[in-house]
N, C-alpha and C positions, 0 to 999 in steps of 0.2 A: 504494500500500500504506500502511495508516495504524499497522501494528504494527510500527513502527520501533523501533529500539534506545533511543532519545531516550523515545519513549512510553512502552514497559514500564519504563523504569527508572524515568520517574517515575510510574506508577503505582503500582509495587512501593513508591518512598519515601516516597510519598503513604500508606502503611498502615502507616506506621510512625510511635509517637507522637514531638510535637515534643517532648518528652522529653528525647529522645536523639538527638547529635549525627548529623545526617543529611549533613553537607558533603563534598564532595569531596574524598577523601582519608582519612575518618573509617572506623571498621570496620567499621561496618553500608552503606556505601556500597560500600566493596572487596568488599564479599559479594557486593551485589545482583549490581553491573555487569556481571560474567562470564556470573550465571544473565540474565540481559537479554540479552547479544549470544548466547548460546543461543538462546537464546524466539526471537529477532527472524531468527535464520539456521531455526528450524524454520517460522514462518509463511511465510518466505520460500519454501521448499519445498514447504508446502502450497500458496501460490499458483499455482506454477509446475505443478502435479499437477491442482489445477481446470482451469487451463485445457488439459492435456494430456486434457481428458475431454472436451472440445467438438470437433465436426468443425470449427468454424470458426477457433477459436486454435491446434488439435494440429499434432502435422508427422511426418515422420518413421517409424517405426515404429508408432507410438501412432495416428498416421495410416491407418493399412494395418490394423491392429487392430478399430477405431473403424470402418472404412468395409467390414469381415469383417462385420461384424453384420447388414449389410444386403445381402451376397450380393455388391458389388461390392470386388472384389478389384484389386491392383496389377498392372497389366501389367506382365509381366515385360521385357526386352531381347530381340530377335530379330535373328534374322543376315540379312544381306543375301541377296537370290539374283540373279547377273550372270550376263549370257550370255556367255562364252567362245568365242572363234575358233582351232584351230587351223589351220597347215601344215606341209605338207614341202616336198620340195627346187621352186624355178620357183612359187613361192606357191598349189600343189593344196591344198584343202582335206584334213585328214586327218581318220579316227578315234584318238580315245583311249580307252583301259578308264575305264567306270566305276566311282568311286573312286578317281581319280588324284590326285593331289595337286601346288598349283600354290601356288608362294609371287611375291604381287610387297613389296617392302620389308619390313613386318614382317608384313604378314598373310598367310593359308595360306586357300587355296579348295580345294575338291573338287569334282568330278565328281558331277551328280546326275542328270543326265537328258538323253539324246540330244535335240535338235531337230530337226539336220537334218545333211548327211553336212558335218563339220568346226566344226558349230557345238554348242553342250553349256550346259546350265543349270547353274552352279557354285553352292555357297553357302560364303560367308566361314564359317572357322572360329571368328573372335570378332564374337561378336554386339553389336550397338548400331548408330548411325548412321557407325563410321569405315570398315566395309564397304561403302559406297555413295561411297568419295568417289575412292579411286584405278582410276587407267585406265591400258592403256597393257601394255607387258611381261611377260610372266611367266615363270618359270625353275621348272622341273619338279622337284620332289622327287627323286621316285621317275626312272630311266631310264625313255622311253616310245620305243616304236621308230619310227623313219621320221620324228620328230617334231623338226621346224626350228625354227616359232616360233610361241608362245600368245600372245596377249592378252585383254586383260581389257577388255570391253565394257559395254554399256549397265546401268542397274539394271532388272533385273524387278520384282522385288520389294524395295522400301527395308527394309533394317536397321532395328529403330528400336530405344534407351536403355531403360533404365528409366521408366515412369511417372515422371512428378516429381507433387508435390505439389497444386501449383495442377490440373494434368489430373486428378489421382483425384477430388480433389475437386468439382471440376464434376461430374464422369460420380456421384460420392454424390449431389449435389444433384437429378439430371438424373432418376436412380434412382427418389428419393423425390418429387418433386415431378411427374416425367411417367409416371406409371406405365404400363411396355409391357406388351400383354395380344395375344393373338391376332391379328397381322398388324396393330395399328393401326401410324400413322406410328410413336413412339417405341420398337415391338417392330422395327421395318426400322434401324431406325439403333442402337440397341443390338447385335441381329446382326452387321451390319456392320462397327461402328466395335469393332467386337471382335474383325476379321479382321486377320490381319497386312498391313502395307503400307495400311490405310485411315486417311486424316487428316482425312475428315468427308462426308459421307451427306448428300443433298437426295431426299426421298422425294417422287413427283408421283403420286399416288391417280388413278385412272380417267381415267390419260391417252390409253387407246385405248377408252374403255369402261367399263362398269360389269367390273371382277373385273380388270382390267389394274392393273401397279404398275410404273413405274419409276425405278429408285436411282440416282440419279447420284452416283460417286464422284469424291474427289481423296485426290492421295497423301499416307502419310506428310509427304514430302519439301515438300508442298502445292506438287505440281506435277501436269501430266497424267498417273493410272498408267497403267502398259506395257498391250497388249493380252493379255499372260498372266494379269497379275495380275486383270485384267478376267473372264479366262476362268475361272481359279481362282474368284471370288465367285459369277458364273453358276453353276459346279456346284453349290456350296454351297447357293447360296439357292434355285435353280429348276434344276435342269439340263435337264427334258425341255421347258420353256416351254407345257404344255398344263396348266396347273393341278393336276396331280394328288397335289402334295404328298408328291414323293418329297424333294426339299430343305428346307429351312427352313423357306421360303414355308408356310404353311396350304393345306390343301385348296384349291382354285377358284380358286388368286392367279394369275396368269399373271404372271409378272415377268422384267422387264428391266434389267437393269444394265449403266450405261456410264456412261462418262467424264468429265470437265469437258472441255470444247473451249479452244481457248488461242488469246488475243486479242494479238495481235503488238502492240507499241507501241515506234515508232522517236520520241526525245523529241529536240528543236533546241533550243539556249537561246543566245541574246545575253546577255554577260556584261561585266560590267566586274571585274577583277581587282587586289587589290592589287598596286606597284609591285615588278618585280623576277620578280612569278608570270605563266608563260604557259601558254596552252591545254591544248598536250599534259601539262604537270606534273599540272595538276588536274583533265585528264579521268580517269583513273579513280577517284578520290575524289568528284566529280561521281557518276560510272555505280552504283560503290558506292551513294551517298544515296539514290539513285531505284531502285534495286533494293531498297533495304531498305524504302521505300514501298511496293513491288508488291506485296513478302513479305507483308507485314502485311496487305495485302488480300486475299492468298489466303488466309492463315490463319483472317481473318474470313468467306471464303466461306461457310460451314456456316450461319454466324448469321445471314447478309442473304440479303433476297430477291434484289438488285442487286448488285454490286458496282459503283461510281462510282468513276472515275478523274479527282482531282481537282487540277485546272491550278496552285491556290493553294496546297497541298501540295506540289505538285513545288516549288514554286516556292520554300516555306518549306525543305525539307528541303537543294536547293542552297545558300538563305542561310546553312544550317549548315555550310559547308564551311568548311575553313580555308584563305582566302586569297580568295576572294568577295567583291565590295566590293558590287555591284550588280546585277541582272537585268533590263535590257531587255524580254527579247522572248522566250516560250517557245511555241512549238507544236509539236503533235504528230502523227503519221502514224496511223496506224490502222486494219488491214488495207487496207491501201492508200487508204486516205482521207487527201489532207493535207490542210495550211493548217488544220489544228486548233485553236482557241486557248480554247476550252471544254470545260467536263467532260464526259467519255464517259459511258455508263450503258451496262456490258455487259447483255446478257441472263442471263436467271436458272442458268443451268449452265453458263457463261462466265468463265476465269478472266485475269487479264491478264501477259501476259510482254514483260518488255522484251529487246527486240532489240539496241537501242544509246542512247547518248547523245552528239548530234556539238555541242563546244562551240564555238562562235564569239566572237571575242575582237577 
């Protein structure tokens, strides 16, 4: 910013004849200064208001405003939806009314839909990703008869936050720079990545044929989604799979939707440790680093054609532990492949999960 306080003031005493005592401390100088730190906190303002008009400086609200204009709007937060187990007495599975209501710690699920006899699609009553995280117990509200013990099971469908920022902002860019129109690629993933529980779309055009389309999804969670949530996008986009453009799909699409497949990866490292630190202290600090590696890979799935699992990375991310002094020896397993010591190249709807990390010391 060049309209500093320093600058207006002396521009202001710059138009004043040398005449008259201009010094610091003089009365024409006590005038100015005051209107000067005004002037220089109003341009300051104005600064800060230009750039709340660009998608690329704004944040925030001005953000969600700014990115209204163009049709792309802020995902809002959605609640989780978990599969619930009940029993009664000798662990029979039971029914419960739907609408029940089930609390484990601080959050409350409900009853939404039968599956199968004792089994029930619950959805957290507060919405974002802390709905997806606990498992395990549940204590009934309301009295339910005959009914021993609930728990709280797998995700179907992930919870997810508020948009943040950095995400609206792609999907603006993605908007305006890929324009979806009638079933092309960028109309399939627009669709999609608009469904709840979807965390990124690989769209394969005339993979059975000319008028065939198949979506390969990953979750939220950017893990494998459930086969519900699977079946949920199915309705949506194609439900009768003969082209006839009762879902989303355009007339003639025949479309398919399914999953990322999951590439197990058991990692071995030879390590040298500082004095005093052993194995088991900083194997899960270890497991931790290489997990947070995978992540960032899945997260990247949408944008590669590959994903590459790469030896010098693992290898950099353990050097970041604390207590690490050296690394030997690292290979890896891979769907039952060993003796690993080179980078993997999953296939294109492939994403990578680590199984474990066994440190040697």
């Amino acid at each position: 910013m060049t309209m500093t306080y320093d600058t207006l003031l002396q521009r202001m005493l710059s138009r004043v004849p040398n005449t008259i005592d201009k010094r610091e401390g003089s009365i024409i100088y006590d005038a100015l200064a005051p209107a000067a730190m005004e002037m220089a906190g109003l341009y300051e303002e104005l600064e800060e208001q230009m750039k709340l008009s660009f998608v690329t400086t704004t944040s925030g609200e001005y953000l969600s405003l700014r990115c209204a204009e163009y049709g792309v709007n802020r995902e809002p937060a959605t609640a989780a939806k978990r599969k619930g187990y009940f029993y009664g007495d000798k662990k029979v599975p039971v029914d419960v009314p739907i609408g029940s209501r089930f609390a484990i710690d601080e959050l409350n699920y409900v009853v939404r839909e039968k599956l199968t006899v004792g089994e029930y699609m619950l959805e957290c009553e507060t919405t974002g990703e802390i709905g997806n995280k606990l498992f395990g117990a549940m204590l009934p509200i309301q009295y339910v008869d005959k009914l021993v013990r609930a728990e709280l099971g797998e995700v179907l469908v992930g919870g997810e936050d508020e948009e943040d920022d950095e995400e609206l902002r792609a999907r603006y860019y993605a908007a305006v720079n890929e324009q979806s129109f009638g079933g092309n690629i960028a109309d399939y993933k627009k669709k999609l990545r608009a469904q709840n529980g979807v965390g990124g779309v690989k769209v394969f055009p005339t993979w059975q044929g000319g008028g065939t389309v198949k979506c390969t999804v990953i979750g939220s969670d950017y893990k494998r989604p459930s086969d519900v949530l699977i079946q949920e996008l199915q309705n949506e986009i194609d439900p009768t799979q003969q082209g006839t453009g009762i879902g989303l799909a355009p007339i003639g699409h025949t479309v398919t939707i399914a999953s990322v497949q999951d590439g197990y990866f058991y990692v071995e490292v030879i390590l040298t440790l500082e004095e005093g630190i052993t194995g088991p202290q900083i194997q899960p600090d270890v497991e931790a680093a290489v997990e947070s590696y995978f992540n960032e890979l899945r997260k990247s799935w949408e944008r590669e054609s590959e994903i590459v699992v790469r030896i010098a990375q693992i290898d950099a991310r353990i050097l970041g532990v604390s207590g690490v002094k050296d690394i030997l020896d690292t290979q890896m397993i891979y769907n039952g492949q060993s003796g690993i010591r080179s980078n993997v190249t999953l296939g294109s709807e492939d994403i990578p999960i680590l199984t474990k990390v066994g440190v040697i010391v």
